[in-house]
ZAMARGU-4260 file (C-alpha; in steps of 0.2 Angstrom, whole numbers, plus 5000, padded with zeros to 4 digits):
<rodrens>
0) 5061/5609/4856 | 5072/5594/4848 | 5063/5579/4841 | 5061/5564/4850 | 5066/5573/4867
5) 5052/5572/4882 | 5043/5587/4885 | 5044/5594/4906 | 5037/5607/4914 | 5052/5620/4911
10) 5051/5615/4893 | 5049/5627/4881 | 5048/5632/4863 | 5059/5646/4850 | 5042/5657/4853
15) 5044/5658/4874 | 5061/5665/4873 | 5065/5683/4874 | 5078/5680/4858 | 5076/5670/4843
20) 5089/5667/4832 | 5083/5670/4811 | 5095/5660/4802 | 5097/5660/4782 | 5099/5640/4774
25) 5103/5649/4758 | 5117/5662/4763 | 5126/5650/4777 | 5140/5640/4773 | 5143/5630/4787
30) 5160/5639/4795 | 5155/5636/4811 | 5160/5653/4817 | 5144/5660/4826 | 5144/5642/4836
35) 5161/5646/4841 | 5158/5664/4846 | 5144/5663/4856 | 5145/5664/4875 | 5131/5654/4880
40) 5132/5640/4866 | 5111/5644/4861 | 5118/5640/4845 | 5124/5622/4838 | 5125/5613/4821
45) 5109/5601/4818 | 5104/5588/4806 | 5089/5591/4798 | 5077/5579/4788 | 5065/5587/4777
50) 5051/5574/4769 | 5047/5579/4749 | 5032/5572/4742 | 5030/5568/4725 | 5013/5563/4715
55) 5015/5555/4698 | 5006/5557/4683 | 4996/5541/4685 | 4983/5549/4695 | 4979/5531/4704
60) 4997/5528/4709 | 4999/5534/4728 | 5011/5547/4729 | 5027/5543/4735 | 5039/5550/4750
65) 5057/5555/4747 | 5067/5561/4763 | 5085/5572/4761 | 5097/5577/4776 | 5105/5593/4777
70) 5115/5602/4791 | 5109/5618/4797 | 5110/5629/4814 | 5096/5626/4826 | 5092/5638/4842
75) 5094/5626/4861 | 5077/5632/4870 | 5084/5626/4886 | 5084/5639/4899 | 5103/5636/4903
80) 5106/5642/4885 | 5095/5655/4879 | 5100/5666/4869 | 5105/5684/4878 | 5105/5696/4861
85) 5121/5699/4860 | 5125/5697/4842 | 5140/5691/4843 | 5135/5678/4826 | 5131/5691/4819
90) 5147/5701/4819 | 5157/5687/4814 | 5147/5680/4800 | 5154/5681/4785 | 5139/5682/4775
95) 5127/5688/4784 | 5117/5672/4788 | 5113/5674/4806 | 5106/5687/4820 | 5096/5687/4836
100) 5079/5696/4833 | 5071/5699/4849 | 5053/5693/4854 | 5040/5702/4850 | 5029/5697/4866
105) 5033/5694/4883 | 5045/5679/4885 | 5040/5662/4895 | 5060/5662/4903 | 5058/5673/4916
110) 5047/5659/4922 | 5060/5645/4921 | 5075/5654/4924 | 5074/5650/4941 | 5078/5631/4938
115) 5087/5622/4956 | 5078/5634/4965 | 5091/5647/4963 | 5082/5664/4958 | 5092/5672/4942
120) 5107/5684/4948 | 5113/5696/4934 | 5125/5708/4927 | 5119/5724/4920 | 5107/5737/4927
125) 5089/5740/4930 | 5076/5741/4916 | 5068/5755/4919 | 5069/5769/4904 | 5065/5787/4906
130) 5071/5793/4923 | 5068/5811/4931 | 5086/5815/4925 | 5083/5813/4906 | 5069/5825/4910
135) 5077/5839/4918 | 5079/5854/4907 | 5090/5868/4911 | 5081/5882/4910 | 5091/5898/4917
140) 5100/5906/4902 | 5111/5923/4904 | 5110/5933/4891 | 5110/5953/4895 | 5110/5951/4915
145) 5124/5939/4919 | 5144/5940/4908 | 5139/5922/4900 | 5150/5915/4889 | 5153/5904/4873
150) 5157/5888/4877 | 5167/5887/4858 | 5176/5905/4859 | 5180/5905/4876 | 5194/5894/4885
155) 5190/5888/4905 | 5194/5871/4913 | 5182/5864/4924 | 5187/5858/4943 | 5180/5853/4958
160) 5187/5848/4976 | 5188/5832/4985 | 5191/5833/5001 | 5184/5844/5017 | 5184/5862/5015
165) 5185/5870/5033 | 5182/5889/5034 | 5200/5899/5036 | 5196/5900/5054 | 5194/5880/5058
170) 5210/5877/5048 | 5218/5889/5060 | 5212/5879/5074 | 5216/5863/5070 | 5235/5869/5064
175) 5237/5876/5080 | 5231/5863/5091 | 5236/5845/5079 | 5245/5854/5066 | 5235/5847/5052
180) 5222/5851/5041 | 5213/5840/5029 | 5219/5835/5012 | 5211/5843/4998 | 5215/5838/4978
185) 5207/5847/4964 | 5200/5835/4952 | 5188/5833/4937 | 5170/5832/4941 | 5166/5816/4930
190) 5175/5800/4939 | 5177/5783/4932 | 5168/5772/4949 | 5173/5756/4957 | 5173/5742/4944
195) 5186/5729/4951 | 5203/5720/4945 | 5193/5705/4943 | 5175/5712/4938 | 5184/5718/4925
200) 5197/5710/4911 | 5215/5712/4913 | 5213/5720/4896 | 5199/5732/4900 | 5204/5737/4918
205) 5221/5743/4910 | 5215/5752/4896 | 5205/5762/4908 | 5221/5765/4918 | 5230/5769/4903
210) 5215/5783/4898 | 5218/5789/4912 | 5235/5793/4912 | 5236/5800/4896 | 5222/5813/4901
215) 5232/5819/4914 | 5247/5818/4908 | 5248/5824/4890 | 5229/5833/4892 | 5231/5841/4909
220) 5213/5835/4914 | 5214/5828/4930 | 5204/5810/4928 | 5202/5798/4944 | 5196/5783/4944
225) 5191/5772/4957 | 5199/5753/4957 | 5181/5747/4967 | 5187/5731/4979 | 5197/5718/4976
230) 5213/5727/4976 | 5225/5732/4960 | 5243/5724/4953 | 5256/5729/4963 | 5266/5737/4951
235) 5252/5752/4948 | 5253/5752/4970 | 5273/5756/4966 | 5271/5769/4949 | 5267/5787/4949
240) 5251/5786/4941 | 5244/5780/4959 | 5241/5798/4960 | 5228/5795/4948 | 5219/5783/4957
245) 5206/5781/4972 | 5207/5764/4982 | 5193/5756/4987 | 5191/5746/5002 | 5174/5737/5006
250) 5169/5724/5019 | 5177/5709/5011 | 5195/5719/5013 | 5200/5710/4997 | 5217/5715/4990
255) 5223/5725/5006 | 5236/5715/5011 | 5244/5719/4996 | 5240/5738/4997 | 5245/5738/5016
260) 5260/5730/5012 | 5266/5743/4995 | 5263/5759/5009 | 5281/5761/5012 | 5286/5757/4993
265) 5271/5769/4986 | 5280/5783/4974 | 5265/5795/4976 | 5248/5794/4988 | 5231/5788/4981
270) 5222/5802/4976 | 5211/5797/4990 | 5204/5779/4999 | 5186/5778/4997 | 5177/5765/5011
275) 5163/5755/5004 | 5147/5751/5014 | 5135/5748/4999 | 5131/5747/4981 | 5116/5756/4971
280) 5110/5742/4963 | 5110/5730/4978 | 5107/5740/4995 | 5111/5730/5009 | 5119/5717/4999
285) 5138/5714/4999 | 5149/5714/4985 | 5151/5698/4974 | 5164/5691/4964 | 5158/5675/4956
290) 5170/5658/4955 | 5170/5660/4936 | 5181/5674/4938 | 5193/5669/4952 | 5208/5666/4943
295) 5226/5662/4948 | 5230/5681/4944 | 5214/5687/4954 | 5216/5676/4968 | 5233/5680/4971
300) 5229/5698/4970 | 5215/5696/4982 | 5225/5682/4994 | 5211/5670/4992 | 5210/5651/4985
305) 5207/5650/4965 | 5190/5645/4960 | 5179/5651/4975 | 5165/5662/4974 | 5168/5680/4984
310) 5157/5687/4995 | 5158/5702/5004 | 5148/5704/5020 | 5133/5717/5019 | 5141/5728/5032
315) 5160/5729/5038 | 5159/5719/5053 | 5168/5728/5066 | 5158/5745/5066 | 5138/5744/5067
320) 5135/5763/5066 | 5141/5780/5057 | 5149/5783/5073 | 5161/5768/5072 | 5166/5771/5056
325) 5173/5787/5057 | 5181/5783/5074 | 5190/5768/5067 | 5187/5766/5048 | 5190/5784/5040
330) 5202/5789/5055 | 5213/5773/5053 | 5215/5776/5035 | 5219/5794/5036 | 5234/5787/5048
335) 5239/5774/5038 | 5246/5789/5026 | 5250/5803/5036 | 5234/5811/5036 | 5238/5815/5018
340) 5225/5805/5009 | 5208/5812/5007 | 5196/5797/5018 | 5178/5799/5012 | 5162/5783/5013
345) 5152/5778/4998 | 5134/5773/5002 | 5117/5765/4995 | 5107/5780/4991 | 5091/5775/5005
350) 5082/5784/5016 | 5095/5784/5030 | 5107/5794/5021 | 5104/5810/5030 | 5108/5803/5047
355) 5126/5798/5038 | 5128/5814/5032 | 5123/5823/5047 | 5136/5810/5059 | 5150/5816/5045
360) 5150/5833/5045 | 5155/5832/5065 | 5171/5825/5061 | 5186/5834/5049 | 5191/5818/5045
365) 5177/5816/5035 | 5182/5821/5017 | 5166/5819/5007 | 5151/5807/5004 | 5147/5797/4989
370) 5129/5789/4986 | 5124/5776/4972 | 5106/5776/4968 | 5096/5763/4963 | 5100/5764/4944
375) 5116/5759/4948 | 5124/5745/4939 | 5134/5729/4946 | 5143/5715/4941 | 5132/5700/4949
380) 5114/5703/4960 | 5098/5697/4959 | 5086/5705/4949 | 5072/5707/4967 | 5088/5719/4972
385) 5089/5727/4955 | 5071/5730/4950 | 5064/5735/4968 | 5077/5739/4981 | 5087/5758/4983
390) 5081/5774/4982 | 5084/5787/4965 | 5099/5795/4967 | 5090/5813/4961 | 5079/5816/4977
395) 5094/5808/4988 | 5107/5820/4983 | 5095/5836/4982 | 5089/5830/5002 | 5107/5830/5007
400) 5113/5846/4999 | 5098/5854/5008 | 5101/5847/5021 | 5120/5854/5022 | 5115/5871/5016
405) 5101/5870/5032 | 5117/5869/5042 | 5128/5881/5033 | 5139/5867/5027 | 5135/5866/5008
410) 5152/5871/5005 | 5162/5861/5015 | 5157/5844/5012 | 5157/5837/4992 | 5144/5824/4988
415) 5146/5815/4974 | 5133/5806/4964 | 5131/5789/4955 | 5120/5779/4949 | 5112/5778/4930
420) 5122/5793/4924 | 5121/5792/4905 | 5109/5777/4905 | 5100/5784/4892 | 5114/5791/4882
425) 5116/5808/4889 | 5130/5808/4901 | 5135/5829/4902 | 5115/5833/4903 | 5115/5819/4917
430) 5129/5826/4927 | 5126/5844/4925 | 5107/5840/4931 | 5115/5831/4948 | 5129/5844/4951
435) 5117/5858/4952 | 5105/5849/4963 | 5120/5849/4974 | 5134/5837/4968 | 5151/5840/4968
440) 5152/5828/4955 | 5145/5812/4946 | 5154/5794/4945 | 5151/5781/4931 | 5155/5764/4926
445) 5143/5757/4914 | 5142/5771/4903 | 5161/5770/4901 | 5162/5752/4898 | 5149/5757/4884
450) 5158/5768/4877 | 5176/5764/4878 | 5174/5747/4874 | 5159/5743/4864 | 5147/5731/4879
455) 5133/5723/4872 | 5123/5726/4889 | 5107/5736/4886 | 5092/5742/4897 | 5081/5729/4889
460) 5091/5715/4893 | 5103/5712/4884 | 5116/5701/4886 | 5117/5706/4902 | 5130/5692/4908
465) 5143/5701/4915 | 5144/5691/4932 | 5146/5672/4925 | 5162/5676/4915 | 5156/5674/4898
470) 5156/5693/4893 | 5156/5693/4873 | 5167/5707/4869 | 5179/5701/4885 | 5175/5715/4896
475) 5171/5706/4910 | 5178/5691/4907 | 5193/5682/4915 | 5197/5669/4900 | 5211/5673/4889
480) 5201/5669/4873 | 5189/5683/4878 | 5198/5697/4884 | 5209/5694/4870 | 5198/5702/4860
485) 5202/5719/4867 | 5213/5732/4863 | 5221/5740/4878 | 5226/5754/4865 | 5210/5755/4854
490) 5200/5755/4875 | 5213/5769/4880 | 5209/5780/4866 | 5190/5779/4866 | 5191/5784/4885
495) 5201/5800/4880 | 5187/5803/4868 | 5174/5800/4878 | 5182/5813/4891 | 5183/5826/4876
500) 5166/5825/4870 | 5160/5824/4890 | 5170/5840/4891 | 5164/5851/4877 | 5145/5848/4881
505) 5147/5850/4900 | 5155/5867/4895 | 5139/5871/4881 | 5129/5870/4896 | 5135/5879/4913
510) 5143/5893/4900 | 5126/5902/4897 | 5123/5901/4914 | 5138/5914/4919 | 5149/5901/4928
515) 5165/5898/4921 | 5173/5900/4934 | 5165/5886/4946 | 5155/5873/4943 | 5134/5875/4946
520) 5135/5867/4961 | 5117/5867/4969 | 5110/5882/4956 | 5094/5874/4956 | 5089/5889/4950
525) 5092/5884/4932 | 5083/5868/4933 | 5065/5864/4928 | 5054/5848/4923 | 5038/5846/4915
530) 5031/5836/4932 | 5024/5846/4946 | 5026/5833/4957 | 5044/5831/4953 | 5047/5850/4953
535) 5040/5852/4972 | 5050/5836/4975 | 5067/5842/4970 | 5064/5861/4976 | 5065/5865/4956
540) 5053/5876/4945 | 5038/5867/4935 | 5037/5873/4916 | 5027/5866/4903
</rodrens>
């Protein structure tokens, strides 16, 4: 607390806050770069007084008080400005003299945060460690009864299909009677998901694209990535590398005047449109853009005024059931290019998804189903939705899978799953665990913003801004001063090495199991877990 200043009920001390900054008096010299740098200003140069007391040698003589000034760095304890962890002083200090050290008992903020009677709406992801994914073991290891094969001697690629897959004899039919049949692309299993033009830095969102690119292109691994809603520049509408990309559309229909408006100009066809009715993180809840981001660029991009706040309405709100939505949504869109373009829904992974999935698999227009569980990150949502709203995306994609194998459809249908893949750090173990409880294939988005360009975010609340603007490392950020700070080239090349590594342990775990070929899709077979409940929940074998 600062002298002299009136204590209040949302006062508090250094000690109440979940960071606390250790400074050195002795190493600092006063550059003022860790003010400078730090995104939330809990940092900010103080004048100190120090009182020295001095006693003669004339034991009678009262002792006498000296007082010296000296400039130093003092830590704001106002809830506005606390101090998320990020480090950023620390990285730019020159000598050493300053870090964030985090609390070493439960903070005080979480009970002031709420300050205007606003509750506290964050970036990041939920903090909860240890999930049944990181658990899952693959147990099923060909040896002398299946041709396995070595994963560093042998050479296979790994694929899987977006799209429907109707049996020969269906594709006959519809050829004969609409001559059409649905659109099919062959793609990589590990997708980079929706994280907006807007959500994300110009800097960042391009160095993905640029990744991307140069794993097709130059690597022959056939990357998507999802551009999540608000639309995309319109020279990427306009290039070839739009064959790399899924659009999204979601219920603010941000940014699809301009896509609308590019169909006649488009070089190549999306790899696919993909029609957004919810988020993992926030079930129920719309997408939101916060005011800090809406730039000129963004807001012309989007074909809204600068400096508003977008949000996007918790449902689209001209259908009100599954039913709707394939009659209009995914049929229009398949129209709009020619029946070319694979059309498929993402979802909040909730009890209701099985009633989704069983209205889809009625119509071939239908071209897949992805579901975001609760792990799920997000650029802006309250933590109530974060911490205790959704539904683990482990039990929702092994019920759906099921459920289309119950109907002879398992084949026909992909599922994708997202949703904390890689919280913990292991991404291929993650996604192999999903894809043989049934997925066709696993999105991410944090994970990749990890890796590719360095985010402070962590699942103990960290930094953790990534909704007002003021990301550290500009990933997230709309200000030139802080997206600056990446490298589109340096963000390219750590994506391409992220899908390498990805690769070669995906591959160290299906070859054993004698599937080069084809991806475990639903081989449950070689799964196990150390928790009976979990076992008989997931239809997987207990071993201990």
């Amino acid at each position: 607390m600062l002298p002299n200043t009136a204590i209040t009920p949302s006062t508090l001390s250094v000690k109440d806050l979940p960071w606390q900054i250790a400074w050195s008096k002795e190493k600092c010299t006063l550059c003022g770069r860790c003010t400078t740098v730090c995104p939330v200003h809990a940092i900010e140069l103080g004048v100190f007084r120090k009182r020295h007391v001095r006693v003669g040698l004339n034991l009678p003589a009262a002792p006498s008080n000296d007082f010296s000034l000296y400039y130093g760095i003092r830590q704001r304890t106002d809830p506005a400005y606390a101090c998320i962890g990020c480090a950023m002083c620390n990285m730019i200090c020159p000598n050493n003299a300053i870090t964030p050290l985090k609390n070493d008992e439960a903070d005080k903020l979480k009970y002031h945060i709420d300050r205007g009677g606003q509750p506290r709406r964050r970036g990041g992801r939920r903090n909860v460690r240890d999930g049944v994914l990181d658990r899952i073991k693959f147990i099923r290891i060909s040896m002398l009864t299946d041709p396995a094969l070595d994963a560093g001697r042998h050479e296979f690629e790994i694929r899987t299909l977006l799209g429907r897959v109707l049996p020969p004899e269906e594709n006959i039919r519809l050829i004969r009677e609409q001559g059409w049949i649905p659109p099919v692309r062959e793609i990589y299993p590990l997708i980079i998901g929706s994280m907006s033009f807007g959500a994300l830095s110009p800097t960042m969102w391009e160095g993905l694209q640029l990744g991307v690119a140069y794993l097709n292109e130059e690597l022959h691994i056939p990357v998507r990535i999802c551009t999540g809603e608000g639309g995309c520049p319109p020279r990427l509408l306009k290039s070839r590398f739009l064959k790399y990309v899924i659009l999204q559309i979601a219920s603010g229909y941000f940014g699809w005047d301009e896509i609308i408006h590019a169909i006649p100009h488009m070089k190549e066809d999306p790899c696919a449109i993909e029609i957004k009715y919810g988020q993992g993180a926030k079930p129920g809840d719309g997408g939101l853009l916060m005011w800090y981001k809406v730039n000129q660029l963004i807001a012309a991009i989007r074909g809204v005024p600068a400096g508003v706040n977008l949000p996007s309405p918790p449902t689209h709100q001209t259908q009100y059931s599954i039913e709707e939505s394939v009659a209009k949504m995914i049929q229009s869109m398949s129209m709009a290019w020619g029946f070319r373009v694979p059309v498929y829904p993402k979802i909040s992974a909730t009890s209701t998804s099985l009633a989704v999935l069983n209205n889809l698999t009625r119509n071939p227009y239908a071209a897949g189903l992805a579901i975001d569980g609760e792990d799920g990150g997000t650029g802006a949502a309250y933590n109530v939705s974060m911490n205790h709203m959704g539904h683990p995306i482990a039990g929702n994609i092994r019920d759906c899978y099921l459920n289309l194998a119950k109907l002879g459809d398992q084949n026909e249908i992909p599922l994708f799953a997202g949703g904390g893949i890689g919280k913990n750090g292991n991404l291929a173990a993650n996604a192999a665990a999903l894809i043989m409880l049934g997925a066709s294939g696993v999105q991410i988005g944090k994970y990749i913003m990890q890796a590719a360009a360095g985010c402070l975010g962590s699942e103990g609340d960290r930094c953790n801004i990534c909704n007002i603007g003021l990301c550290p490392k500009g990933i997230t950020s709309q200000d030139p001063r802080l997206y600056r700070r990446l490298d589109v080239d340096d963000v390219a090349q750590r994506v391409v090495d992220v899908y390498l590594s990805f690769d070669t342990e995906l591959k160290k775990i299906i070859a054993p199991l004698g599937r080069s070929t084809s991806l475990p899709i639903g081989m449950s077979d070689a799964l196990g877990i150390d928790d009976s409940a979990a076992a008989e929940r997931l239809s997987i074998k207990y071993v201990v």
